[in-house]
C-alpha positions, 0 to 999 in steps of 0.5 A: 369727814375722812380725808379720802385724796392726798395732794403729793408733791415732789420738789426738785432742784429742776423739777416739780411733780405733783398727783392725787393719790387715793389714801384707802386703796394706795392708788393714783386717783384717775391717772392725775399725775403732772411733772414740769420743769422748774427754774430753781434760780429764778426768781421767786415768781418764776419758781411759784409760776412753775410749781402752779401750773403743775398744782393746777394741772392735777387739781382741776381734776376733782371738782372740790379742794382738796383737804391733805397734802404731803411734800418733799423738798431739798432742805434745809427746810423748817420741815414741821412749820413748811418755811425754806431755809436753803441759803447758799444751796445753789437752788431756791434761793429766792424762797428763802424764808418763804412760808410754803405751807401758808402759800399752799393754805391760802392758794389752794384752800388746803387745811395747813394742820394737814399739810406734812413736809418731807425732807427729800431723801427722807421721802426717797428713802420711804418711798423705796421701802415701801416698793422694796418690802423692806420695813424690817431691814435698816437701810440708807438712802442715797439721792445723786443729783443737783445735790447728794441726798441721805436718810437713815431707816431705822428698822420703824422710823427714818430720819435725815442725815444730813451726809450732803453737808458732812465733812469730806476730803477739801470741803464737803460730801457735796461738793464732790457726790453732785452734779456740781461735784462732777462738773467741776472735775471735769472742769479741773480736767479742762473740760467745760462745757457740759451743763449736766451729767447727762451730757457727759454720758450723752456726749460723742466724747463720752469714752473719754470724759464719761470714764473721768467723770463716773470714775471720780464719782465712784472713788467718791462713793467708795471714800464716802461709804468708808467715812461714813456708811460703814460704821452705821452697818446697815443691811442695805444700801439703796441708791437713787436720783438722776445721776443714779439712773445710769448705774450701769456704768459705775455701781458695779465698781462701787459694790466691789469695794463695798461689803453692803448690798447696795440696791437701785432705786425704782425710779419710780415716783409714785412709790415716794408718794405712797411712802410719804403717805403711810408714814402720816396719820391724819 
């Protein structure tokens, strides 16, 4: 039987979506798309609490299960069995070693031989060739938010690089490009009382702690493209994630001290989707 609607699912450190995309027309399947919040410090029911009813939202709108799925997730994560790995990452720590592709077998009868697991950059990154056009051209990745995601397009294939992880200045990259990165400069400022970088930009006080912050994540961008970005030489840079949203108010800056044209993600869901699928043969 040939497998016509696809289970996609996007998990985030605070957020889980989910939709039903039709495989032959590359389109979402009668407007079923869900997002919802997610606790990713809770505990392990709370987190599966949330992701259910988000899966169960999109799935009660098609009558029979469905047979394929395809999902981003942070790593680390045993991406070819679906088992976590994320220890110590600040988030989902209560799903460590949990089997999330059995999970998703035996609660939502989907086949486990067809449900594929994305890295969440790796995912981000196919998503915005696939909206750019851009699967002739090498191109890095970047996700800011909870943590700093990076994937590396090759021109055929895209891979993970893990840059989150990588040696930088006193600790590493994600210690500084992050959410957890940003606040804790402000912290060392002797600011403390933001929960989130969309805070900072909100707040009344932003021309004052808005400007330290953004000014310190684009320094870090800067040293980070020099570290790292720079010898890989791709043709572009495409930067994406939360935190990405508000490039108004320091890109500009990056891009001149930065020879790679770096581009502005879509922010659009449903194209990390659509390139998780046309990256799978089922």
């Amino acid at each position: 039987m040939e497998i016509e609607l696809i289970l996609a699912i996007d998990v985030g450190g605070t957020h889980i979506s989910a939709a039903l995309i039709n495989k032959n027309t590359m389109c979402l399947h009668e407007q079923a798309y869900v997002q919802g919040e997610v606790d990713s410090n809770a505990s392990r029911a709370s987190i599966l609490t949330d992701w259910d009813q988000v899966l169960t939202q999109v799935l009660c709108l098609v009558e029979n299960p469905v047979q394929a799925c395809v999902i981003s997730i942070p790593g680390p994560f045993d991406y070819v069995n679906g088992v976590s790995q994320m220890d110590g990452m600040y988030k989902y720590q209560a799903i460590l070693g949990m089997d999330v592709k059995q999970y998703l077998n035996e609660k939502y009868h989907i086949p486990a031989k067809n449900i594929r697991f994305f890295n969440d950059a790796h995912a981000f990154l196919l998503g915005e060739i696939y909206h750019h056009q851009l699967a002739d051209s090498t191109v890095i990745g970047l996700t800011l938010g909870t943590g700093l995601g990076s994937a590396f397009y090759d021109g055929s294939h895209a891979k993970d690089l893990n840059f989150g992880s990588a040696t930088f200045r006193d600790g590493i990259a994600e210690d500084y490009i992050s959410t957890r990165g940003i606040l804790g400069h402000l912290k060392k400022q002797g600011v403390h009382h933001y929960k989130n970088v969309k805070e900072v930009i909100a707040n009344p006080d932003r021309d004052t702690h808005r400007d330290v912050a953004l000014s310190f994540l684009s320094d870090s961008l800067v040293d980070f493209h020099q570290q790292y970005i720079r010898d890989i030489a791709p043709d572009h840079i495409i930067v994406g994630g939360s935190i990405a949203k508000s490039h108004e108010l320091f890109l500009e800056k990056v891009q001149t001290q930065v020879e790679i044209p770096v581009r502005v993600a879509s922010f659009d869901e449903i194209n990390l989707f659509y390139g998780m699928i046309s990256n799978i043969n089922l």
